[in-house]
C-alpha positions as CSV (number, residue, x, y, z in Angstrom):
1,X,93.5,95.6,113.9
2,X,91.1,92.9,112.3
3,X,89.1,93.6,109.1
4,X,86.4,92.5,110.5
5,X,86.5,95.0,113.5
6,X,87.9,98.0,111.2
7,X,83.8,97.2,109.2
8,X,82.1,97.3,112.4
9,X,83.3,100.4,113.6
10,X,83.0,101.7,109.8
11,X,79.7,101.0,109.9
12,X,78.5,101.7,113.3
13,X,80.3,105.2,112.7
14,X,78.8,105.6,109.6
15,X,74.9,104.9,111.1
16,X,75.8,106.9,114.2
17,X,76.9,110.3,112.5
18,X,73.2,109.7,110.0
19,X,71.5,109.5,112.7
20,X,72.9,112.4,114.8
21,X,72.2,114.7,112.0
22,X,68.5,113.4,111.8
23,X,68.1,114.0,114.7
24,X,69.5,117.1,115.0
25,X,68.5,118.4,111.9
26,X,64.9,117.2,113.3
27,X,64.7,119.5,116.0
28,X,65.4,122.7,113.8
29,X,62.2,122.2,111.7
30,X,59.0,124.3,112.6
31,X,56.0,122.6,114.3
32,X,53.4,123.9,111.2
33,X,56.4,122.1,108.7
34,X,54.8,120.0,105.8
35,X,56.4,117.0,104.7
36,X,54.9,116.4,101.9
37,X,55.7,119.8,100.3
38,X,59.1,118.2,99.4
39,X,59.4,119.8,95.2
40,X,58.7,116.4,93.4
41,X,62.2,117.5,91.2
42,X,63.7,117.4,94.2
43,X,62.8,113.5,94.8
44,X,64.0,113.0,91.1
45,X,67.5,114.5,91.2
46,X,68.0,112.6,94.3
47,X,66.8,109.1,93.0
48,X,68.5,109.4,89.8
49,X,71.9,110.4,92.1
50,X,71.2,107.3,93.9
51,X,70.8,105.3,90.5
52,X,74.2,106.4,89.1
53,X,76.3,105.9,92.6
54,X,75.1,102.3,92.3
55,X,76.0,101.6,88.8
56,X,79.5,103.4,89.8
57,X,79.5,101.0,92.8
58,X,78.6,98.5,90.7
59,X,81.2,98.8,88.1
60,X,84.0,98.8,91.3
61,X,83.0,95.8,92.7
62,X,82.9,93.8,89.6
63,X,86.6,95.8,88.3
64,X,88.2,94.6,91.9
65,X,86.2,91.2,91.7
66,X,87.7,90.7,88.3
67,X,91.4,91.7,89.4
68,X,91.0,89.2,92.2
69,X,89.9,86.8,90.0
70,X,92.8,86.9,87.4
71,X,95.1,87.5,90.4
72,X,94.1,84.0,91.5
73,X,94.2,82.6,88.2
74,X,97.7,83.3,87.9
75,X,98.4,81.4,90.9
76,X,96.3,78.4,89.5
77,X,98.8,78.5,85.8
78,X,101.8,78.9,88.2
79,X,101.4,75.6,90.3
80,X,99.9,74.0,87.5
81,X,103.0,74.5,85.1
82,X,105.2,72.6,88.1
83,X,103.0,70.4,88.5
84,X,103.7,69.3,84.7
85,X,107.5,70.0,85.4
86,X,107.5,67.6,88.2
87,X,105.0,64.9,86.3
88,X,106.7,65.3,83.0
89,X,109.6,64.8,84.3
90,X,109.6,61.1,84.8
91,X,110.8,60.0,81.7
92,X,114.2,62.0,82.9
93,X,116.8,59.6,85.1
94,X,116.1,59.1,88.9
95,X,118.9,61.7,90.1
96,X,117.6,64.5,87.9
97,X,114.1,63.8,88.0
98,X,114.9,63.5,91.8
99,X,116.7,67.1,92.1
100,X,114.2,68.8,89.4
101,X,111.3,67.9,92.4
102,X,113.1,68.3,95.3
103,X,113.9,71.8,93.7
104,X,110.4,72.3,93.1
105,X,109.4,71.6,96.3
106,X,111.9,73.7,98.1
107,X,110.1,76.7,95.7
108,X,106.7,76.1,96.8
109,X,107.5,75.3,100.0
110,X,109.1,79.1,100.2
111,X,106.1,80.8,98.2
112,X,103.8,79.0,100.3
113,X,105.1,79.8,103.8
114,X,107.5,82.8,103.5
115,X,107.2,84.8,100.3
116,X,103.0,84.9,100.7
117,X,103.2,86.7,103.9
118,X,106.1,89.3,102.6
119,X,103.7,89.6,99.5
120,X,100.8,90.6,102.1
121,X,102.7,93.1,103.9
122,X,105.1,94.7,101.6
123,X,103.3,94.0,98.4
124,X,106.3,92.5,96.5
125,X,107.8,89.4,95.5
126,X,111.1,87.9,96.8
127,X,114.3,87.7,95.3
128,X,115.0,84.8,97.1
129,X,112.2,83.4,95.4
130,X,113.1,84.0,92.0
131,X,116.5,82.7,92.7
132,X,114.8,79.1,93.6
133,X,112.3,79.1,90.4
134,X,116.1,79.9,88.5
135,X,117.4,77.3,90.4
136,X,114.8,74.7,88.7
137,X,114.7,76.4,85.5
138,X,118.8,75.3,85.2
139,X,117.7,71.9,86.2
140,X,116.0,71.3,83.0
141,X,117.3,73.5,80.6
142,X,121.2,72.5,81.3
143,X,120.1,68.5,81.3
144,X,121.2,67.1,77.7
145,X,118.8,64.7,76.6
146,X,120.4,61.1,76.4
147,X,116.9,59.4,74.6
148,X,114.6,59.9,72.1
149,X,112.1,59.8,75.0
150,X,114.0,62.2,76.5
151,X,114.1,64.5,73.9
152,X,110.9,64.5,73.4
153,X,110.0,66.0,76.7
154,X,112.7,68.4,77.1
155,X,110.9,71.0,75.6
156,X,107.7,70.7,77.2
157,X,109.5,71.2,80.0
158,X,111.3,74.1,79.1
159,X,107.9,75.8,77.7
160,X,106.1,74.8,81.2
161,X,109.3,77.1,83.3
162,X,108.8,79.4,80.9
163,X,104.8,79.5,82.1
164,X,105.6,79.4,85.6
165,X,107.9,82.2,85.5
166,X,105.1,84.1,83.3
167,X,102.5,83.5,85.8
168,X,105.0,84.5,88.9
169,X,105.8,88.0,87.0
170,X,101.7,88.0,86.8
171,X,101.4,87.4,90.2
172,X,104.2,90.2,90.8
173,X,101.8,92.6,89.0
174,X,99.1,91.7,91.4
175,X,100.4,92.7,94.4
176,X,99.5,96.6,94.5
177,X,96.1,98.0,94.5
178,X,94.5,98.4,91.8
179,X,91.8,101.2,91.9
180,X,93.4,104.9,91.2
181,X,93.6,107.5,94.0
182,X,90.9,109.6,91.6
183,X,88.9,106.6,92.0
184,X,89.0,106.9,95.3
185,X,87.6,110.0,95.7
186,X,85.0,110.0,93.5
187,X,83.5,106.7,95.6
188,X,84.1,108.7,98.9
189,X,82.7,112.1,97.6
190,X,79.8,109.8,95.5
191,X,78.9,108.6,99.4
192,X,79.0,111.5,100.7
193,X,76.4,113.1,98.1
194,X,74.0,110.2,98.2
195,X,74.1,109.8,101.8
196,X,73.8,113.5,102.5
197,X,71.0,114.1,100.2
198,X,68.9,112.0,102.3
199,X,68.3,114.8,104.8
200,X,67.0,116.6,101.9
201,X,63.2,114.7,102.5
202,X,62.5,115.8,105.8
203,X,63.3,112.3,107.3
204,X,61.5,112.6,110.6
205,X,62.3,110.8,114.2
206,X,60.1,108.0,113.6
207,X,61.7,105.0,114.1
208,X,60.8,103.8,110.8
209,X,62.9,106.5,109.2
210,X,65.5,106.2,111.5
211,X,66.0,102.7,110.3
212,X,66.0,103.0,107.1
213,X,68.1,105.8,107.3
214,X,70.9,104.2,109.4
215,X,70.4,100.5,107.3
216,X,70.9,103.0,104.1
217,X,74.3,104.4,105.5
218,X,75.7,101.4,106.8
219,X,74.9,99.6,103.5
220,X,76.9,102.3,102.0
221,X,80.1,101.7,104.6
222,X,79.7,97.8,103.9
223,X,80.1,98.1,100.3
224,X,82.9,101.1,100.5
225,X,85.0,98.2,103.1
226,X,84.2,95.6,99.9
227,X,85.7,96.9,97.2
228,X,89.1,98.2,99.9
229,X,89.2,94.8,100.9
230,X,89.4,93.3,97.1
231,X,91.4,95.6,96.2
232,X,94.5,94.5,96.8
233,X,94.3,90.8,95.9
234,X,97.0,89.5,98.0
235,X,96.8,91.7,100.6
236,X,93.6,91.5,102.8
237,X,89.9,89.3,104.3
238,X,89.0,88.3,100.7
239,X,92.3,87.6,99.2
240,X,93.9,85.3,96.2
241,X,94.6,82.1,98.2
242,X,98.1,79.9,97.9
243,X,95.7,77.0,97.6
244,X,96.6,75.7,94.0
245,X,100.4,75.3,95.4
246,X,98.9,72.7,98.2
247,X,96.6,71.4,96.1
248,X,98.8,70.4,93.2
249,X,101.9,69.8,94.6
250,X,101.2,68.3,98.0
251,X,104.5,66.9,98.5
252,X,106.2,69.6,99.9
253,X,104.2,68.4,103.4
């Protein structure tokens, strides 16, 4: 099922049940009911509840936005350490320059069109893949230099694998969700509260309130789908992008 469809019915459910229990809830109250005779403590508590949800919702957003963020970045340091492996290693001669790239290539060209999509649905890295970054680590590190030039860029090269493989065990990290089961619930139950103590101001069946009731509760489903759908950098709508592999090494088309 698309994303996108999962937030509309998410939302559409969540402004349909809000206003079912408005109305509902309207057509228990007494004709001589006052309105206004809502306790002004009452108003308080549930302004202040609404403050702290949205700092809490605040502070998820920007935790997941962040893990997406360095999730990406790691992506970035990955292609840009073989990029460096493939430009430093010109000074090398043609036939090992030649199978250090090709090997290079064949690793991207895996990441980019096989391993990305495994990492989306199961949420782990391939041993296939590793095997092929090994495969161009032994490339450089078993070539004996021959020149001073040579020498020279041998261990730049070793020290750029080395990144790569860093930043592919940092992308292996990434894979999972990150926000804690507890967190979870606190966000859900936090929604539930804020939304429910709507009903505690005598929202009437005008279709101002009815509005601004259901635009309050879908607001709250749209920003709950959010922080799902960056939670799992790799894995759904707003996801970590294989980009930087294209981008930097576009050989492998």
């Amino acid at each position: 099922m698309s994303e996108w469809l999962v937030l509309t019915i998410a939302m559409a459910a969540a402004c349909a049940i809000v206003l079912t229990i408005v109305v509902i809830n309207n057509r228990r109250v007494a004709d001589d009911d006052d309105p206004t005779e809502t306790p002004d403590v009452l108003e308080y508590m549930t302004m202040m509840i609404g403050v702290i949800y949205a700092i809490v919702l605040g502070l998820a957003i920007a935790g997941v936005w962040e893990g997406r963020g360095a999730a990406q970045e790691s992506v970035r340091q990955e292609a840009q350490a073989l990029h460096e492996v493939s430009a430093r290693s010109e000074v090398y001669p043609a036939d090992v320059r030649a199978r250090i790239r090709s090997d290079i290539d064949t690793y991207v060209s895996y990441v980019v069109d096989t391993e990305w999509r495994h990492m989306t649905e199961e949420g782990t890295v391939t041993d296939r893949g590793t095997e092929l970054l090994n495969r161009v680590r032994q490339d450089v590190t078993l070539y004996a230099p021959k020149t001073d030039l040579e020498g020279q860029a041998y261990q730049p090269l070793v020290d750029q694998i080395a990144a790569a493989d860093d930043a592919r065990n940092t992308r292996a990290q990434n894979t999972e969700a990150t926000m804690p089961t507890i967190v979870w619930f606190g966000l859900i139950t936090g929604a539930l509260i804020t939304v429910g103590l709507i009903f505690t101001l005598q929202i009437r069946r005008t279709p101002r309130e009815l509005l601004l009731a259901g635009l309050f509760s879908v607001m709250i489903a749209f920003l709950l789908f959010l922080i799902w759908d960056l939670d799992a950098p790799f894995g759904h709508g707003i996801a970590a992008t294989s980009d930087p592999f294209v981008d930097l090494l576009p050989s492998r088309d």
